[in-house]
C-alpha positions in Angstrom: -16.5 -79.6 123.9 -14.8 -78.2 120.7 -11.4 -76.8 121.2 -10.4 -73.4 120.5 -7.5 -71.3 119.0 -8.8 -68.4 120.5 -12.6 -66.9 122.1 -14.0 -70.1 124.0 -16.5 -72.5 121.8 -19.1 -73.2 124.3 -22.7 -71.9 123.7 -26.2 -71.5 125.0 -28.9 -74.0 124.6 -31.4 -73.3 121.7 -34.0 -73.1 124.5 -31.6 -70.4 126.8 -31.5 -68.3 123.5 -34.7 -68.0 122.9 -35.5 -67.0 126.6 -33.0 -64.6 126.0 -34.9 -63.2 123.0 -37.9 -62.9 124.3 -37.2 -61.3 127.2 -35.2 -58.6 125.5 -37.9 -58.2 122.8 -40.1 -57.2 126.0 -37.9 -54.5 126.8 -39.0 -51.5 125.1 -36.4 -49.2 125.7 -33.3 -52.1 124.6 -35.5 -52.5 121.7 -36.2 -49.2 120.7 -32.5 -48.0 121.5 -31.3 -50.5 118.7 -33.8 -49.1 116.8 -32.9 -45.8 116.6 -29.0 -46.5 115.7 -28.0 -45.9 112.3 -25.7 -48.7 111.8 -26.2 -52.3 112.2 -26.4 -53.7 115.2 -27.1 -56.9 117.8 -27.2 -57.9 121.1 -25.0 -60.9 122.1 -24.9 -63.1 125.0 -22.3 -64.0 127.1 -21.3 -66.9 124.3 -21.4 -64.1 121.8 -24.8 -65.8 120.0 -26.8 -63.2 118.5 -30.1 -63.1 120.8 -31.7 -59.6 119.3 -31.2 -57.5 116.1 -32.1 -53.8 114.7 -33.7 -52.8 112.0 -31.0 -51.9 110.2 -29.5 -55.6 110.7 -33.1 -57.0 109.5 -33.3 -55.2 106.6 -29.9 -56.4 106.0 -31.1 -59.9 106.1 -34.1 -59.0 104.2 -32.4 -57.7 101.2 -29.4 -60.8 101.4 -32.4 -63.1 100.8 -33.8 -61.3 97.6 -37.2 -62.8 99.1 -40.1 -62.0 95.8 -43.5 -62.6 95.8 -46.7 -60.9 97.7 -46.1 -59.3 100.8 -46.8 -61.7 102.9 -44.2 -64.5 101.4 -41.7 -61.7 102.1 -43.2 -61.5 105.9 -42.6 -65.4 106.3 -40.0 -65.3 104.6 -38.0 -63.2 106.5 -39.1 -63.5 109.8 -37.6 -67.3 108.8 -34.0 -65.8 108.1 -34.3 -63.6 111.5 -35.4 -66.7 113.7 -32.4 -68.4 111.9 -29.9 -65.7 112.7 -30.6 -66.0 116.3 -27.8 -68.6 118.0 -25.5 -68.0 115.4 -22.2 -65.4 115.9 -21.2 -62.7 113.7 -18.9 -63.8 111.5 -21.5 -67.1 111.1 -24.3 -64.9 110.5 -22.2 -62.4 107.8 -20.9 -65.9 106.0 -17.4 -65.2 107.2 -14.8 -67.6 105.1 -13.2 -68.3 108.3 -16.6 -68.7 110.7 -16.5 -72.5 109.9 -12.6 -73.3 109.9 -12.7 -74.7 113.7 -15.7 -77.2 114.5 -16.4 -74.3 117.1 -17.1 -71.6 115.1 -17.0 -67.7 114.8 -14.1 -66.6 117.1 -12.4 -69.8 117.6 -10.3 -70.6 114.7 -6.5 -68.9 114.7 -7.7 -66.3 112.0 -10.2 -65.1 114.5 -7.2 -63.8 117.1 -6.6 -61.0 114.6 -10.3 -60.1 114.0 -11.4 -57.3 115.3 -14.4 -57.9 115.4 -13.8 -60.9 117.8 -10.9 -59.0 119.6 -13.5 -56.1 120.8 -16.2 -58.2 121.6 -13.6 -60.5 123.9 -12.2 -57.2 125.4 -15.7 -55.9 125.9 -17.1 -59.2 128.1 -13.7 -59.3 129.6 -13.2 -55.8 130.9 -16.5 -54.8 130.9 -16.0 -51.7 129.0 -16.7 -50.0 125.4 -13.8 -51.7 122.8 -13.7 -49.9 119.5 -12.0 -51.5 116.6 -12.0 -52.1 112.7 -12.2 -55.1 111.2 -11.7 -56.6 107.2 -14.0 -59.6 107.0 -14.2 -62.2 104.1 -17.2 -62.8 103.2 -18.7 -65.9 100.8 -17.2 -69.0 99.9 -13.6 -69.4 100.7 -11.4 -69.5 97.3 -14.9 -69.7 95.5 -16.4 -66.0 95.7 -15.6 -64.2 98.5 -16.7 -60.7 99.4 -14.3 -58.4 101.1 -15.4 -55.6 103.7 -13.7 -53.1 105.9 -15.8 -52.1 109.1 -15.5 -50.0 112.4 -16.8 -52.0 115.4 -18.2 -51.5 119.2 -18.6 -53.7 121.8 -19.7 -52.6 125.1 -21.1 -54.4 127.8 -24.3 -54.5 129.6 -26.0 -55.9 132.3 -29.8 -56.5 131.9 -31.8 -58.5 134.9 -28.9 -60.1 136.6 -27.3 -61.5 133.0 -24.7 -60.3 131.0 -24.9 -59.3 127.1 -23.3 -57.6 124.4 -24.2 -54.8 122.0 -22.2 -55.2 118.9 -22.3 -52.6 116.1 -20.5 -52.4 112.7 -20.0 -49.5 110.2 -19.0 -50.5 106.5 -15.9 -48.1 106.3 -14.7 -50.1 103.0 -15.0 -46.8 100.5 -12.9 -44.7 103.5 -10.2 -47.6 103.7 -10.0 -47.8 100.1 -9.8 -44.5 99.3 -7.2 -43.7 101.8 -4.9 -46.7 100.5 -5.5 -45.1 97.2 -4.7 -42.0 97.7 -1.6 -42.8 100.2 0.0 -45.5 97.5 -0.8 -43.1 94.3 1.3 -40.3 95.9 3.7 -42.6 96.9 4.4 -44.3 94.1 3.9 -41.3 91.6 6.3 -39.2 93.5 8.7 -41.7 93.9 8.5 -41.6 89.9 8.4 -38.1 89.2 11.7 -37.3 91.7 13.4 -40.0 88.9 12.3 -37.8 86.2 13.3 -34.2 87.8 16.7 -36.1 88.6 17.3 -37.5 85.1 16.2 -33.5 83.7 18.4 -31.3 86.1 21.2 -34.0 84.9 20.6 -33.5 81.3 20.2 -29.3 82.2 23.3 -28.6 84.5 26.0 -31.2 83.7 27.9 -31.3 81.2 27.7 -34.5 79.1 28.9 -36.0 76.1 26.9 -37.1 73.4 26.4 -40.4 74.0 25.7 -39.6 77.8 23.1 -37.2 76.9 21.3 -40.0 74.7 21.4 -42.2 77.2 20.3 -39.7 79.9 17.5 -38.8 77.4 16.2 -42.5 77.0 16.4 -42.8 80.6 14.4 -40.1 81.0 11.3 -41.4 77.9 11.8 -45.0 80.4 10.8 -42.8 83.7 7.9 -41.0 82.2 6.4 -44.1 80.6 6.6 -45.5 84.2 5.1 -42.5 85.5 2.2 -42.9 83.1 1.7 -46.5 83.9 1.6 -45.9 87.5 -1.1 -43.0 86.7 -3.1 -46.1 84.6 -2.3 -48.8 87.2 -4.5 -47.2 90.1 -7.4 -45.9 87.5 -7.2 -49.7 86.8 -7.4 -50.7 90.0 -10.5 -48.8 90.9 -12.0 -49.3 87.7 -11.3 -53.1 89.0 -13.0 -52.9 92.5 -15.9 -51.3 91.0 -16.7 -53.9 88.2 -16.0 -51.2 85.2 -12.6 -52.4 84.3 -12.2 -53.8 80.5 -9.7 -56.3 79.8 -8.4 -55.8 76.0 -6.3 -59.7 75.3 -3.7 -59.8 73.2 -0.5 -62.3 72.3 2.5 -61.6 75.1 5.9 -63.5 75.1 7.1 -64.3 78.4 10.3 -63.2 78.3 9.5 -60.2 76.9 7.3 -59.5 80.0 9.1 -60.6 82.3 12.2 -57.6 80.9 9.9 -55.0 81.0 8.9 -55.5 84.1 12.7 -55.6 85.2 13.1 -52.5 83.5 10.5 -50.8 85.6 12.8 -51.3 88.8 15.8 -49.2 87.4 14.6 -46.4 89.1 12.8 -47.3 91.9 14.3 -46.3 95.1 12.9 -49.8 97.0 15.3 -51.8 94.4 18.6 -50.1 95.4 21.3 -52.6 96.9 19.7 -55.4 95.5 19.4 -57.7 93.0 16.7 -59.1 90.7 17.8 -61.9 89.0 16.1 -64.3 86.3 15.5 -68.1 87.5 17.7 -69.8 85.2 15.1 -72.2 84.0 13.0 -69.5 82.4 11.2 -70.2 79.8 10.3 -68.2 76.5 6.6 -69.0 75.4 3.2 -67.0 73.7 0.0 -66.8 75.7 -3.1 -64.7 75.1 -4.1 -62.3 78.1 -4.4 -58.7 79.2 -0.5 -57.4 79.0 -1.5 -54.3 80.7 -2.7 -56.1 83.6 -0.2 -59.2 83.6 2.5 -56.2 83.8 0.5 -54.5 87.1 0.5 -58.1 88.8 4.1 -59.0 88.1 5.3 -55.4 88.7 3.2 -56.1 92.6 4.3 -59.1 93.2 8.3 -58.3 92.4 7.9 -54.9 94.6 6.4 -57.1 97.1 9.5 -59.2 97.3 11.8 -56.5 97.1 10.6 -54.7 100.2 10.5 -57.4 102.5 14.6 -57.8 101.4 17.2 -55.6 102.8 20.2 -54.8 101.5 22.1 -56.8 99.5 18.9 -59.7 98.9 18.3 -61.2 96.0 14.5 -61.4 94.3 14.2 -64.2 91.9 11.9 -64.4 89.0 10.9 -67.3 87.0 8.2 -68.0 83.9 7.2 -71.3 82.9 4.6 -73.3 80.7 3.1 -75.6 83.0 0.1 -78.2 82.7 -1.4 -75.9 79.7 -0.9 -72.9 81.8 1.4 -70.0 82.3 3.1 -69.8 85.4 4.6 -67.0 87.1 6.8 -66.8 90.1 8.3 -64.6 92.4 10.7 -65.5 95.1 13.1 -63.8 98.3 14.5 -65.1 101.4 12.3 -63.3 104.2 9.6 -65.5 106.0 6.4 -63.9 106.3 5.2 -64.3 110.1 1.9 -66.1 110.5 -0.2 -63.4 111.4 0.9 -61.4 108.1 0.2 -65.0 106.2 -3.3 -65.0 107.1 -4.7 -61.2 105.8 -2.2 -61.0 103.2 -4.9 -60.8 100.4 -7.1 -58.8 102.2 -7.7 -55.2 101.0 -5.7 -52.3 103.0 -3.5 -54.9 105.2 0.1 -54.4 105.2 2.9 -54.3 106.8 3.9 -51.2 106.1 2.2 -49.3 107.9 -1.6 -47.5 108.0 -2.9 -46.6 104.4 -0.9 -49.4 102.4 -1.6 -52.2 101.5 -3.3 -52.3 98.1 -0.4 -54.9 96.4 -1.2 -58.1 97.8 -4.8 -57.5 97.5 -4.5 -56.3 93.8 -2.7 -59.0 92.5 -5.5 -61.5 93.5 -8.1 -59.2 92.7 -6.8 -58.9 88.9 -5.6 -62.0 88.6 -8.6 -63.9 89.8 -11.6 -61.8 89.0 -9.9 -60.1 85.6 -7.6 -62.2 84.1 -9.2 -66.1 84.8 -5.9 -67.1 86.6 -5.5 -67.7 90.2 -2.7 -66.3 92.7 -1.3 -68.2 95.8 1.6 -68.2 98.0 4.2 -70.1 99.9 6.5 -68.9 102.8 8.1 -71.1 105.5 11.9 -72.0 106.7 12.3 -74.1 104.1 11.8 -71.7 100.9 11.4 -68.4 101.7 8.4 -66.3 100.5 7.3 -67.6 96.5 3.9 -66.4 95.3 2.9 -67.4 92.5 0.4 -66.5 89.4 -1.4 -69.1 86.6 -2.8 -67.8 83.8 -4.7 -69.7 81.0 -2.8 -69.8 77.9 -5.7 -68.3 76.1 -7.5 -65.8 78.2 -10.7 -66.2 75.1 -11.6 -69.5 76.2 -11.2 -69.1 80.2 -12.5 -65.4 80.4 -14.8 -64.6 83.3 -18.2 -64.9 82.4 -19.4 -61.0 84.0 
């Protein structure tokens, strides 16, 4: 018996799921029903093993196998995947990066108690009942190429011929979630921008300022409006990054000549006030070759990261070094970042402040690791505090993707 962290490990016999199979596959009208819904779906057992699929789902599995040939290769060949796909859970079935992390499987590893996906269908054998929830699953090869997806799920419960089953179904609502978190962080932070501008101009208009105040309010004001422009270009580049389009144009950066600008970006932003970014005082000054446009988006994410998790009065640390033929970034605070918050923190449109954030996290791993050939990782326990972290190749040429 494999132990659990969550939804038991125990399951059917091979021989129990097949019986289950065919006599669901007999029934025309449980059949049919699946049939006829528009989104993928399966019938579960009381282990929560897939025992029946739709169409949809089949076609699913269909196209993941890219099967070629005549048509009856493709016939074989996928009535192969579908006999395989019976047994196995969800998140096994989907390639779920966390489906394998406990020896029992989908729904028993600690990532799995915030899954939705595993919390409905657990609420719907428990209760009895319909359980509606969404779910961000990770698809692939963990830290290899992984997949990420945001879906709506239902469980409900049914009882056919004296044994109990399951009918999960999942809508792909990744566009909606992305969309939202774009919209809601793009107004956010543009706003938040543009009220520094109008400030800095009803300054300059109404009070009366010497010279030298008025240049200073002026250049104040050019520093505002390039931020304003570079938030505009930072979410065009992050959905020209999620949809494969985005271009990454390399050239020579200086570290600390990154790491100031990216300081300077904070002056006005309302999320820095009452606290203090300070530079790690072994910092070091070095060239390397990559996307400065980009590098700036990451390290401006990962510093406002920092700086909303600190209250008043914390202290963000910074810190640049050459390391092992590499360029490392880091960003560090004080706060501890719970367990549950450590486990989704890359995932797209999680956060922890509140519905429709959430894009930062997710952003720095997705530039950093699919854009910029560097890779993006994290630390946070009572010991140190919260550092994340960022390595980039020295020379983005000869370590650039291959697309």
């Amino acid at each position: 018996m494999h132990a659990t962290d969550f939804a038991p490990a125990e399951r059917a016999l091979p021989e129990d799921v097949r019986r289950q199979h065919i006599k669901l596959s007999a029934l025309p009208f449980v059949r049919d029903f699946l049939d006829a819904m528009p989104n993928m779906a399966v019938v579960l057992n009381a282990e929560r093993q897939i025992v029946l699929t739709n169409k949809v789902f089949r076609d699913y599995l269909q196209s993941a196998t890219a099967a070629t040939g005549p048509d009856e290769t493709r016939r074989q060949t996928f009535e192969a995947v579908v006999d395989a796909v019976l047994g196995r859970r969800p998140g096994e079935a989907f390639s779920c990066v966390h489906s394998n992390a406990n020896e029992g499987g989908c729904g028993t590893s600690r990532f799995c108690r915030n899954c939705g996906a595993a919390r409905a269908i657990v609420s719907s054998q428990q209760w009895r009942t319909l359980d509606v929830q969404e779910c961000r699953l990770i698809c692939g090869e963990a830290g290899v190429r992984e997949l990420a997806f945001d879906f709506r799920v239902w469980a409900q419960h049914l009882d056919i011929e004296g044994e109990s089953f399951t009918i999960f179904s999942l809508m792909d609502i990744s566009h909606e979630k992305r969309r939202e978190a774009l919209e809601r962080i793009f107004f956010h932070d543009v706003l938040n921008t543009a009220g520094g501008v109008k400030g800095l101009a009803d300054l300059m208009a109404h009070a009366r300022l010497t010279e030298s105040a008025l240049r200073e309010s002026a250049e104040m004001m050019s520093d505002s409006a390039d931020q304003l422009i570079e938030e505009i270009n930072a979410q065009r580049a992050l959905s020209a990054a999620e949809s494969g389009d985005l271009t990454v144009t390399p050239a020579e950066v200086q570290s600390l000549e990154t790491m100031d600008r990216v300081i300077k970006v904070f002056h006005s932003y309302s999320v820095s006030r009452g606290k203090d970014i300070r530079v790690d005082d072994s910092i070091e000054a070095f060239p390397f070759v990559t996307d400065p446009v980009l590098l700036r988006r990451v390290l401006v994410n990962l510093v406002k990261n920092a700086l909303e998790a600190e209250p008043v009065g914390g202290v963000v640390t910074i810190n640049a070094k050459r390391e092992d033929n590499a360029a490392l970034f880091s960003v560090h605070n004080s706060r501890v970042m719970p367990n549950e918050v450590q486990m989704q923190i890359f995932q797209r449109s999680f956060s922890t402040k509140g519905t429709g954030r959430g894009l930062g996290t997710y952003s720095i791993k997705l530039l950093t690791e699919r854009y910029l050939a560097g890779h993006a990782w994290f630390v946070s326990n009572g010991d140190e505090g919260t550092r994340f972290s960022v390595r980039f190749p020295l020379d983005w040429a000869k370590d650039a993707p291959v697309s």
